[in-house]
Structures are given as structure tokens and as C-alpha cells.
VEXDREN-2710 file (C-alpha; in Angstrom, 1 decimal):
% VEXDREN-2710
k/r/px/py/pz
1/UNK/7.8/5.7/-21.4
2/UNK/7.4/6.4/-17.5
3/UNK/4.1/4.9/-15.7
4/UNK/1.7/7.8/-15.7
5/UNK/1.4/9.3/-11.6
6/UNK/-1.9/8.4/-9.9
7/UNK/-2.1/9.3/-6.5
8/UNK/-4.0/7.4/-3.7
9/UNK/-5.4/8.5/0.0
10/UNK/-5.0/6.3/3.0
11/UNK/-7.5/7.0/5.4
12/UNK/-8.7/5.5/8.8
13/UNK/-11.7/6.3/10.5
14/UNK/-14.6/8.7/10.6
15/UNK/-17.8/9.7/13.4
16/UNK/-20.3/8.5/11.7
17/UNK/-21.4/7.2/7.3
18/UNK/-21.9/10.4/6.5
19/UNK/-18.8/11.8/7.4
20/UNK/-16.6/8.8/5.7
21/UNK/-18.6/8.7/2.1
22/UNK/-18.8/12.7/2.1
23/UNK/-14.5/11.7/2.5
24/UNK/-14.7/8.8/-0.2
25/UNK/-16.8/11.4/-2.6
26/UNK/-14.3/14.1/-1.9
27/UNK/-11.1/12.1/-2.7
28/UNK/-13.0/10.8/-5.8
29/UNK/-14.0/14.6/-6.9
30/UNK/-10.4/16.2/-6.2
31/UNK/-8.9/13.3/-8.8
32/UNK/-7.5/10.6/-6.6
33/UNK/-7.2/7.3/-8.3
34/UNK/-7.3/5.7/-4.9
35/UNK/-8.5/5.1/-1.0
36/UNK/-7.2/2.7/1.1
37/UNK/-7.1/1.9/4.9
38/UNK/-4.6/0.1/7.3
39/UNK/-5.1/-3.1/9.0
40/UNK/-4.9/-2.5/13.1
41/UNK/-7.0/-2.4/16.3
42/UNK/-6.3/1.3/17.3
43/UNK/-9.4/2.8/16.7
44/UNK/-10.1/2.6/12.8
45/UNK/-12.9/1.6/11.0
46/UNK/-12.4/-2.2/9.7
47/UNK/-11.1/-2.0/6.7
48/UNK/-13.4/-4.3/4.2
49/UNK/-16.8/-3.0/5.3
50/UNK/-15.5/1.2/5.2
51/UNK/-14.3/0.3/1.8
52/UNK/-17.4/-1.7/0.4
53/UNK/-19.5/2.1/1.8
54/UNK/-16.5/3.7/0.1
55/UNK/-17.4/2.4/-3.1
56/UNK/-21.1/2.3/-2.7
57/UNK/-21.1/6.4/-3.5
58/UNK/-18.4/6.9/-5.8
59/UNK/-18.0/5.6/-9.2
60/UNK/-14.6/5.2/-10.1
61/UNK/-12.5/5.1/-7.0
62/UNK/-10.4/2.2/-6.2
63/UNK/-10.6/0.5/-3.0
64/UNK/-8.1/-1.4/-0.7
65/UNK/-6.3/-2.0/1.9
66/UNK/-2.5/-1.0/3.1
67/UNK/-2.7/-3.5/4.0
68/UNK/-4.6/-6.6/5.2
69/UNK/-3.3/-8.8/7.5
70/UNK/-2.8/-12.2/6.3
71/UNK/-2.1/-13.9/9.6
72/UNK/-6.0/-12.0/10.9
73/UNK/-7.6/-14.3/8.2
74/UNK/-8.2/-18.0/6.6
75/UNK/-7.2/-17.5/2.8
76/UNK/-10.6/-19.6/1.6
77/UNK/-12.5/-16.9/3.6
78/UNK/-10.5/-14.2/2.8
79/UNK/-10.9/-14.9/-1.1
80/UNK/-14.7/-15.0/-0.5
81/UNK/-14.9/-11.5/0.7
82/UNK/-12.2/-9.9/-1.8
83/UNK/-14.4/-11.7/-4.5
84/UNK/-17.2/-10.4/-2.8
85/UNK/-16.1/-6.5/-2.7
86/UNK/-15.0/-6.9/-6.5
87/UNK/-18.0/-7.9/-7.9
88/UNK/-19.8/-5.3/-5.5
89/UNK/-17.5/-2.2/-6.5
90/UNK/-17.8/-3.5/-10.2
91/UNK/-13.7/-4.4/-10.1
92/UNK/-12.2/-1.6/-8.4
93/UNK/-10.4/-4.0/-5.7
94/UNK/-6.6/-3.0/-5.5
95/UNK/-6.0/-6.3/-2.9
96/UNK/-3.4/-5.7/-0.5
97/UNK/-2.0/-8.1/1.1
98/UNK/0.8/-8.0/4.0
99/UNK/2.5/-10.5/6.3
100/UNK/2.1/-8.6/9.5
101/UNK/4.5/-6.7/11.2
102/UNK/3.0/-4.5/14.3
103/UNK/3.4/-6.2/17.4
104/UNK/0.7/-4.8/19.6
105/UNK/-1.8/-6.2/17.3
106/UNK/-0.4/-10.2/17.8
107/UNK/-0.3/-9.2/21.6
108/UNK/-3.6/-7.6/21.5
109/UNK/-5.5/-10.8/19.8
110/UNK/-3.3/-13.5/21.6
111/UNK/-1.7/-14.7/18.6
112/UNK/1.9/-16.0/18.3
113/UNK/4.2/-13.4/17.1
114/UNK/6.4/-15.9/14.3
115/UNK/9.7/-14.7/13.4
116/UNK/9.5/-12.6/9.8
117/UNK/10.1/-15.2/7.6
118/UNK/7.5/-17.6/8.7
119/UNK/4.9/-14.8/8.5
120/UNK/6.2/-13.8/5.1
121/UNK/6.0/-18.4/3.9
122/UNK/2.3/-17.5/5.3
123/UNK/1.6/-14.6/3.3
124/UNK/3.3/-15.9/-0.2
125/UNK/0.9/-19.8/0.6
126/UNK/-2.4/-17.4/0.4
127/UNK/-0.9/-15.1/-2.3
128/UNK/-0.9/-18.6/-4.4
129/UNK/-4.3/-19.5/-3.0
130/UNK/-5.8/-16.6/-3.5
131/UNK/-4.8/-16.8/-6.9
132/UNK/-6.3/-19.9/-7.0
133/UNK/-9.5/-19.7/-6.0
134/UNK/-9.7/-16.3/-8.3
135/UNK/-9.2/-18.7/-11.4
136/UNK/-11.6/-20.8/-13.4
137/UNK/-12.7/-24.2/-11.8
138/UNK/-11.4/-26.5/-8.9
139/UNK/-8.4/-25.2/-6.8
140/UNK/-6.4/-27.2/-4.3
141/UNK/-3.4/-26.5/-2.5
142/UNK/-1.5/-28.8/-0.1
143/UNK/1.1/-26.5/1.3
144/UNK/3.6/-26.3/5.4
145/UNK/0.5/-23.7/7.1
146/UNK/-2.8/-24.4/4.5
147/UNK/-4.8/-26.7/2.9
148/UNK/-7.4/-25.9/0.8
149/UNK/-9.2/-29.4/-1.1
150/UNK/-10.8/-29.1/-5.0
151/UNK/-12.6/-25.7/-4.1
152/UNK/-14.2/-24.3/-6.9
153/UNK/-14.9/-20.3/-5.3
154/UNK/-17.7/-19.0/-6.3
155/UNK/-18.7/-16.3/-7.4
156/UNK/-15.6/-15.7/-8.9
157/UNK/-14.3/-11.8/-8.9
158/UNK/-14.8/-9.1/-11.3
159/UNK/-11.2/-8.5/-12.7
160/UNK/-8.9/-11.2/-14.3
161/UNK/-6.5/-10.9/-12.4
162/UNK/-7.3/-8.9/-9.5
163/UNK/-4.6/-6.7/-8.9
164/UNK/-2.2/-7.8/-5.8
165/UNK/-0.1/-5.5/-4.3
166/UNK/2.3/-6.6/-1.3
167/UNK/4.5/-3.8/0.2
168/UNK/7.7/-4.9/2.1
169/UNK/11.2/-2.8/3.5
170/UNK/13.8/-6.0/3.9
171/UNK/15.2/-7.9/1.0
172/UNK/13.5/-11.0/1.0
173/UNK/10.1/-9.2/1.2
174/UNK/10.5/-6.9/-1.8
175/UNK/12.0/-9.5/-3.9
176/UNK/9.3/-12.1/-3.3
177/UNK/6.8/-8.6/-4.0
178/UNK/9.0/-8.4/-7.5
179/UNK/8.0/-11.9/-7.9
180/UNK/4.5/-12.6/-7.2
181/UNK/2.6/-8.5/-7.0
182/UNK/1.2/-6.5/-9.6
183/UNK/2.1/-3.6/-7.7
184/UNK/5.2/-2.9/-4.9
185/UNK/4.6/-0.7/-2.0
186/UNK/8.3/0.0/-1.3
187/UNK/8.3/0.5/2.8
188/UNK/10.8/1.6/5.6
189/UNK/11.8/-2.1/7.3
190/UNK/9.4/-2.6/10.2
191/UNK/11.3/-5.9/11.5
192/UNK/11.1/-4.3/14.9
193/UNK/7.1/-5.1/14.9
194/UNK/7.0/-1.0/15.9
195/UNK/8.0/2.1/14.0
196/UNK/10.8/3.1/16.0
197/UNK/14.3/5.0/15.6
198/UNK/15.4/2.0/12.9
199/UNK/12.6/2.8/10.8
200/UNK/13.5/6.4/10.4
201/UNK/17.3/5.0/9.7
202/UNK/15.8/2.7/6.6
203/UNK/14.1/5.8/4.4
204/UNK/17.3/7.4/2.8
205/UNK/17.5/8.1/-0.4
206/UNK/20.2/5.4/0.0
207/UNK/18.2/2.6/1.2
208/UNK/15.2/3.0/-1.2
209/UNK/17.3/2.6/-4.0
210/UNK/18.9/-0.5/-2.9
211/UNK/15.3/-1.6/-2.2
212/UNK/14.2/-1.0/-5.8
213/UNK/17.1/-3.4/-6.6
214/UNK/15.3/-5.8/-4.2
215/UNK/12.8/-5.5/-6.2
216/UNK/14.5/-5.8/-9.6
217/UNK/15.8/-8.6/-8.6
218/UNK/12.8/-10.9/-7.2
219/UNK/10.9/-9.4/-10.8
220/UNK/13.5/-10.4/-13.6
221/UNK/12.0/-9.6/-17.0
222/UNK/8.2/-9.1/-15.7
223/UNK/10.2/-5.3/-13.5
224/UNK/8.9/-3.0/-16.0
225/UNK/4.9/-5.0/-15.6
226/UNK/5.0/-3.5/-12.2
227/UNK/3.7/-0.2/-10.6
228/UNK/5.9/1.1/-7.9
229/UNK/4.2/2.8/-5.3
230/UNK/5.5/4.7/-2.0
231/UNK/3.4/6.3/1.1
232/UNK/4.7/9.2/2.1
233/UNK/4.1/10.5/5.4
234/UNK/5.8/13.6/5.8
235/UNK/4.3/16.4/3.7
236/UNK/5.3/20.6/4.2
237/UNK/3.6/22.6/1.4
238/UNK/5.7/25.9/1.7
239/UNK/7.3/28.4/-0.1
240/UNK/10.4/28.2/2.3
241/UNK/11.6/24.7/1.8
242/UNK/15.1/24.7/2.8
243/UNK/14.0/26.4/6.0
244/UNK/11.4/24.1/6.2
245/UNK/13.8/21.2/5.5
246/UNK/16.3/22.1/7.8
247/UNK/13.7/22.4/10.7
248/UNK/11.8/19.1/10.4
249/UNK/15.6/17.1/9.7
250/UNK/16.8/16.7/13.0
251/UNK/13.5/15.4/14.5
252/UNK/13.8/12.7/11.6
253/UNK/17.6/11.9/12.3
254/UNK/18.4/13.6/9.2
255/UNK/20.3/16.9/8.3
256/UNK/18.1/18.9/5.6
257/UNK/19.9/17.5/2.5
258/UNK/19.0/14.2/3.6
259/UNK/15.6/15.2/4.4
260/UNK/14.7/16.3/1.0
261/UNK/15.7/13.5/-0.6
262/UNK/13.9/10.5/1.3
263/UNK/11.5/9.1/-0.6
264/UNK/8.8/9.4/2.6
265/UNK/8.8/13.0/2.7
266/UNK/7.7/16.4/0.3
267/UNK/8.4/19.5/1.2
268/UNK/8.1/22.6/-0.7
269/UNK/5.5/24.8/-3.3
270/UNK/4.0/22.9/-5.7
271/UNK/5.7/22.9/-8.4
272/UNK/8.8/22.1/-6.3
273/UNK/7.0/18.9/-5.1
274/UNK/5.8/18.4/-8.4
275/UNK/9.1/18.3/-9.8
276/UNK/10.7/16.2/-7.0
277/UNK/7.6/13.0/-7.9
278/UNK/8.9/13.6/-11.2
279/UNK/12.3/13.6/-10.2
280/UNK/12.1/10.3/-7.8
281/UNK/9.8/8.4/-10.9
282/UNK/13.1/9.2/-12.7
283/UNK/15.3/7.7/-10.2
284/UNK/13.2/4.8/-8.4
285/UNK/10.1/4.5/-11.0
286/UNK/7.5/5.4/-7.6
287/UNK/4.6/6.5/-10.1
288/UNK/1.8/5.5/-7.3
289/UNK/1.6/7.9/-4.4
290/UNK/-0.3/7.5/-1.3
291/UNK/-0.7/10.1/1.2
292/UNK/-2.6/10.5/4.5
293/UNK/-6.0/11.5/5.0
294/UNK/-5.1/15.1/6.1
295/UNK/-3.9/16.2/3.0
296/UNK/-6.7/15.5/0.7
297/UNK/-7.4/18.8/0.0
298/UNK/-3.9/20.6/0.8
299/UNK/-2.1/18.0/-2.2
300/UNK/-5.0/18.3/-4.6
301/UNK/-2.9/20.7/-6.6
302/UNK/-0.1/18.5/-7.2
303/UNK/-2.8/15.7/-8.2
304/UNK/-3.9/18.1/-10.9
305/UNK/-0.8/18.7/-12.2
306/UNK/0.6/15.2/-12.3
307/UNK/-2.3/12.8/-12.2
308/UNK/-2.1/10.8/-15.8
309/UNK/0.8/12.6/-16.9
END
């Protein structure tokens, strides 16, 4: 039996309050399961208050990030507000948690850019204290970048277990996802610490589904506990999508075959893009979809159509 589709919005930064909850209450309204925002210092709205407003005026939207930086924040401190924003959006927290990758943002706050894999032995020490800390009683940890000493957090969060989703591109990220996240966000490799012409060469159709064998891999027996999600970025709702295809390919590095088939982009009517989710839940298992701000009400359709299905 598939995952039923839910579909998610990734947004990023509005004039004023009234123009980001009338946003939240729209995404809510047209059946989104989901709004999240990035993690960067290029004009958004931070992410944790936006999404405590978010879910101050809509009832059953989740809230998140895609996703927090771990190396911005201490883990003790960074449990304390994702506890907080639980118990305050009465457990609609969908925790995101990454291990850094754009470059301009280390520069930009002075902090030492590590190689990937210390960043990632960062991120997987607070996945385990966050964990921690969630649980009942005293927590310590005694671990290569934290300590944390017979900390009982308090209050503690709505859920048990919060929902943890880590997103990674490069093998040792995804299969450390498949081990320790309740959900995968399955991502182009961003190794360069920019998005860049290697980026677009990492989202074939190809590459994803050697990444879902990442994935596989780091999960064993718990793959089939965990929801698969994908952003996709590039979305052309047309009634001429080979045309459409074959236009947009070149500026991705892709002839239109190749186009069509990565798992970042959706081109066509609706019921064409409706059938290729269907078709990619088939092939990868993506059953969480997160799209961009600007199509809220352009992919609405499609969110009828497959949303709990």
C-alpha cells in the first residue's frame, strides 16, 4: 500500500504579518499539509518566529523548516525552542534539521566552513541530543563537538516523537537520513556549498534513484517507516509539454527526455503532472511534495486530486 501524497509549501518572506498569515491561511484553505521555510541570510523572514505566526492562524497546518541549520545553533537551546513551537502549534512541528551546506552564509557570520563530514558528525551529535532532551527525565551526552550534563528539558514537546526530517544529496548523508529521520528529503548534492552547474548534473532520474538506494541502505528494515519527500523547483503547468520540455532542457543541461523525468521538475496539464507524482511514488516512493511559494495557487489542482490518495 503506497504512502498517501501530501503536499507541502516552502515559502520565505513577506512585507508585512498580514501578508504572511493571509499566505499561511491560504496554503492551509487550498489543502496543503505543509509550510516550511529555508534557513539563510538573504532576505527571509527567520524561520522559527514566521512559523510560530504561521501556526497562530491556521489550525492544522504543519510547520518547519527546510531546513535549520545545525551549525547556527547550540542543540540544548535549539531543543528548547522546537519544544517550545510544539507545544505552541499543539504538535504540528515537522523538525528539520540540516548540516549546512551554503557557503555565503559561513562567510557571512564568520564561522569556519568544516569539510562535509565534520558538519554532517555535528548534525547526527544534536540529532541524538535532540532526541534526548525530547524524552522523559535526565539526558546527558558526552560526545567529539557537545556536551550536554543530566538535563532534564523542560517543558517537554507535544508529539512523542517529534517528527525529524534530514534531507541530504551524497551517500553518506542519505544513508545516515535512512538511519536516524522519520522523513528523507532526497536533494541534488550541494557539496559545492553553492547551487551551481554540479547540482543540475546530480537531479537525473539516474541519480535519484541511486539516492533512494542510499537511503535503503542507511534504513534496513525501518525503509518502509519512512516518508520520502522531494522539493521540486521547476514547475510548467501547460497543455504543450513536450514543447515545453524541450525549451526549458537545455537551460537545465538536459535534452527534453531527460527533463521530464528528473525528479526536481513537472511539466505538463494536470492530469499529466498528476500521473507523473503517481508515476515517481511508483518508482522512488516521493509521497511528500514541496513546492515553492509561487505556486500555491497554480498547483492547488493537482493537490486536490492527489492529496490523501
Amino acid at each position: 500500500m503506497p504512502t498517501p501524497f501530501r503536499f507541502g509549501i516552502q515559502a520565505k518572506t513577506a512585507h508585512s504579518r498580514a501578508e504572511w498569515v493571509d499566505q499561511a491561511r491560504k496554503v492551509e484553505d487550498l489543502g496543503y499539509s505543509s509550510l516550511s521555510l529555508p534557513d539563510h541570510f538573504d532576505g527571509q523572514l527567520s524561520p522559527t518566529p514566521a512559523l510560530m505566526a504561521a501556526a497562530d492562524v491556521t489550525t492544522d497546518l504543519r510547520v518547519g523548516a527546510l531546513v535549520w541549520c545545525n551549525d547556527y545553533r547550540h542543540p540544548v537551546t535549539f531543543a528548547s525552542e522546537m519544544a517550545t513551537l510544539d507545544i505552541l502549534s499543539e504538535g504540528r512541528l515537522e523538525l528539520g534539521i540540516g548540516a549546512g551546506w551554503m557557503k555565503t552564509d559561513y562567510d557571512a557570520m564568520g564561522l569556519a566552513y568544516d569539510r562535509p563530514g565534520v558538519r554532517i558528525d555535528r548534525m547526527i551529535e544534536s540529532i541524538q541530543i535532540l532526541r534526548g532532551l525530547f524524552g522523559e527525565g535526565e539526558f546527558s551526552h558526552e560526545g567529539e563537538h557537545y556536551n550536554v550534563k543530566e538535563l532534564d528539558l523542560q517543558p517537554k514537546p507535544v508529539q512523542d516523537p517529534v517528527p525529524i526530517l534530514v534531507g541530504g544529496g551524497g551517500p553518506r548523508m542519505l544513508k545516515l537520513a535512512g538511519q536516524h529521520a522519520d522523513i528523507v528529503g532526497v536533494n541534488p548534492n550541494l557539496k559545492s556549498g553553492a547551487i551551481d552547474e554540479t547540482t543540475v548534473a546530480d537531479a537525473t532520474a539516474e541519480r535519484y534513484a541511486e539516492k533512494i538506494e542510499w537511503v535503503r541502505e542507511g534504513a534496513g528494515d525501518r525503509f518502509d517507516e519512512i516518508e520520502l519527500q522531494v522539493r521540486i523547483f521547476m514547475t510548467m503547468i501547460t497543455d504543450d509539454r513536450d514543447g515545453t520540455a524541450e525549451a526549458l532542457g537545455p537551460g537545465l543541461g538536459m535534452d527534453k527526455d531527460q527533463a521530464l523525468a528528473s525528479p526536481l521538475a513537472v511539466v505538463g496539464n494536470i492530469d499529466q503532472i498528476a500521473d507523473t507524482l503517481v508515476e515517481r511514488r511508483e518508482t522512488y516512493g516521493f509521497s511528500y511534495i514541496t513546492l515553492g511559494a509561487e505556486n500555491i495557487e497554480s498547483f492547488a489542482p493537482v493537490v486536490a486530486k492527489l492529496a490523501g490518495t
